[in-house]
C-alpha positions in Angstrom: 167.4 -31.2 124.1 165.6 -33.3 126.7 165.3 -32.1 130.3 166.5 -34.7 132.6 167.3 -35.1 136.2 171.1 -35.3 136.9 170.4 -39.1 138.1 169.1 -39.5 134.7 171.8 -37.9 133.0 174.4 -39.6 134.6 172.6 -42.9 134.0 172.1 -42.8 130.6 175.6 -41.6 130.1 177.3 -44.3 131.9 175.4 -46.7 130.1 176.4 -45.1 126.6 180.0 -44.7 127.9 180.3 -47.9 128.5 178.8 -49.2 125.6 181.0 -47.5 123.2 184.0 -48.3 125.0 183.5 -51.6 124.2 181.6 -51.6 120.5 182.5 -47.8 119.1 183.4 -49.4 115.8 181.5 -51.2 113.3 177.7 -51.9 113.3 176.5 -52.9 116.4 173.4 -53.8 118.4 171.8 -53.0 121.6 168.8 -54.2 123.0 166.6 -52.2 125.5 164.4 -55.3 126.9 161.1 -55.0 129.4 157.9 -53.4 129.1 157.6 -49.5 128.4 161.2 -49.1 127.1 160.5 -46.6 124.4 161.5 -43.6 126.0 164.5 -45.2 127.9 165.7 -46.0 124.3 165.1 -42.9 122.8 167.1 -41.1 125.5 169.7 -43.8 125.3 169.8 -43.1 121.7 170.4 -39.3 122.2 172.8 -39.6 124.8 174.8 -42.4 122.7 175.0 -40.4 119.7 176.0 -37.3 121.2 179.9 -37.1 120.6 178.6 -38.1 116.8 178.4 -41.7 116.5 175.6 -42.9 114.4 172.4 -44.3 116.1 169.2 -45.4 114.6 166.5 -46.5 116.6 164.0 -49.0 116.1 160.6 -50.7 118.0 159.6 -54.2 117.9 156.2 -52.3 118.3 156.8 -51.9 114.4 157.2 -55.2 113.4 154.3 -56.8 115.2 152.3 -59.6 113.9 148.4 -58.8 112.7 145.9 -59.6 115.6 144.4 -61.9 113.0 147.8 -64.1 112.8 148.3 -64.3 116.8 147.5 -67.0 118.7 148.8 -68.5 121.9 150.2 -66.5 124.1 151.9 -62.9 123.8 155.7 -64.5 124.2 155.6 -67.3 121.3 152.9 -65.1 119.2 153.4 -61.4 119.3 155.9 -60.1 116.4 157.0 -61.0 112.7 161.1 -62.0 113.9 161.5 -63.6 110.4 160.7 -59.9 108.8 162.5 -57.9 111.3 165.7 -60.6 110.4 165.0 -59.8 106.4 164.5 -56.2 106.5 166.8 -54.4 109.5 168.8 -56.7 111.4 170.5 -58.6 108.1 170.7 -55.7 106.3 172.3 -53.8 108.8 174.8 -56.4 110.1 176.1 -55.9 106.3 176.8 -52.3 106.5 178.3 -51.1 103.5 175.5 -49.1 101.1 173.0 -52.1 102.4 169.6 -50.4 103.0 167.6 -51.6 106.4 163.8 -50.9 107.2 163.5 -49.7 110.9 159.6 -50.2 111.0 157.3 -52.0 108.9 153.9 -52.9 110.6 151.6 -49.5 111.9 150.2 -51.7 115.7 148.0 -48.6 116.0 146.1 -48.8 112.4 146.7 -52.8 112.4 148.1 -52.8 108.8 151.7 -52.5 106.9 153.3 -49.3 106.4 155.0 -48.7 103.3 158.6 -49.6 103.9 161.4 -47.1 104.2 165.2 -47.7 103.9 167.8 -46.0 104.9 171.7 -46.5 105.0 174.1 -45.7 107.6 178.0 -45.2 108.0 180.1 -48.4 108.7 180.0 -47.6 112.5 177.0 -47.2 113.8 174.4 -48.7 116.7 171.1 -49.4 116.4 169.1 -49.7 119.1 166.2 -51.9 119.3 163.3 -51.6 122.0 160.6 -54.2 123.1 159.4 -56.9 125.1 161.1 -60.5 124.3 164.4 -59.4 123.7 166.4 -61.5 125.4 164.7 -64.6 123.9 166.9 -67.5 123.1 166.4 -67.0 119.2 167.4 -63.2 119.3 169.8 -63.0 122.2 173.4 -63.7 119.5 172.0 -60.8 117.8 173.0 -57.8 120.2 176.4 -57.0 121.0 174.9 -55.2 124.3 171.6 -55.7 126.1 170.0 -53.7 128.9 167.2 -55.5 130.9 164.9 -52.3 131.8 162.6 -53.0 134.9 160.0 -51.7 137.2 158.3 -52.1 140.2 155.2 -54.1 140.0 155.4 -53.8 136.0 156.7 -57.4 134.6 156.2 -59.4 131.2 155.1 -62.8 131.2 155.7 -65.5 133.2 156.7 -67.9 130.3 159.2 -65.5 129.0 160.7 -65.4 132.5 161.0 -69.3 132.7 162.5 -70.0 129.1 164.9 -66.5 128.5 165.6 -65.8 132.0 165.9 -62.1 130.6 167.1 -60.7 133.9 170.2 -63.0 133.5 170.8 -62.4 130.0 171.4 -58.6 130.3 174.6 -56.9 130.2 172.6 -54.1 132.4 169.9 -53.8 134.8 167.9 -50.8 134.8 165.4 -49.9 137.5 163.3 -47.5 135.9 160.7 -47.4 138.6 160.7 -43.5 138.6 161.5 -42.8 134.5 163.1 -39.7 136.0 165.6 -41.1 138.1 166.8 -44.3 136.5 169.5 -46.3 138.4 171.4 -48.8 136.9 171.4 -52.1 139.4 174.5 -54.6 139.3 173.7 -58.4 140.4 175.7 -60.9 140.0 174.8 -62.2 136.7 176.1 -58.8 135.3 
């Protein structure tokens, strides 16, 4: 188990508390939107699933587009939504036996991977990391979304305009110092 800061702790499991207050049952989605939000949803992921609710996690990292087959700029052109519809969110939504695919597209070695699917109970979360979350065409997907910033770190400016990310999130997370997380409430929370 992780070593984290009581600040941390207590962050992460309000965050998870009050998630599953509100979606313990059926399958569900949460979105961890900003830049560097990896870790943040992997310790979101432990801390959710600790009283033994099913969580799977997943990386919009993995479902990138090929460098080849990007052009314009990083918010329009950066990952495959259409597969990552097909292959884990649809899937998913169905529950049931339904298999999902939680990565398909290796950004370090530039290629495809070799699917893998897996199956869950009927409740379970998924948790889904990345920039661009909160973009108009994805936000009816997640049942929950956490917007995570930090100082001086911040996407782009045309996701900003169009999304409004910041807006959109059921939580705001300043994780200037990763070890001391503080949840932030404005008020378009």
């Amino acid at each position: 188990m992780p070593q984290w800061t009581p600040l941390k702790r207590d962050t992460l499991d309000s965050l998870a508390d009050e998630f599953l207050h509100n979606y313990a049952k059926g399958r569900t989605m949460l979105a961890v939107d900003g830049v560097d939000t990896s870790d943040f949803a992997d310790d979101l992921a432990e801390r959710l699933g600790r009283g033994g609710h099913a969580v799977f996690r997943a990386s919009m990292t993995n479902f990138q587009l090929p460098k080849a087959d990007r052009f314009g700029d990083a918010y329009q052109w950066t990952y495959d939504y259409d597969l990552f519809r097909r292959v884990l969110v649809e899937p998913f939504k169905m529950a049931g036996s339904t298999g999902f695919v939680l990565a398909a597209f290796d950004a370090a070695r530039e290629q495809p991977i070799e699917m893998e699917w897996a199956t869950g109970p009927q409740d379970a979360t998924l948790i889904v990391d990345g920039e661009y979350l909160n973009r108009p065409e994805l936000r009816g997907l997640w049942n929950w979304s956490i917007w995570l910033e930090a100082r001086g770190v911040r996407t782009d400016d045309a996701y900003f305009a169009q999304a409004a990310p910041r807006t959109r999130a059921s939580a705001i997370v300043d994780n200037t110092d990763p070890g001391h997380p503080r949840r932030n409430f404005a008020d378009s929370c």
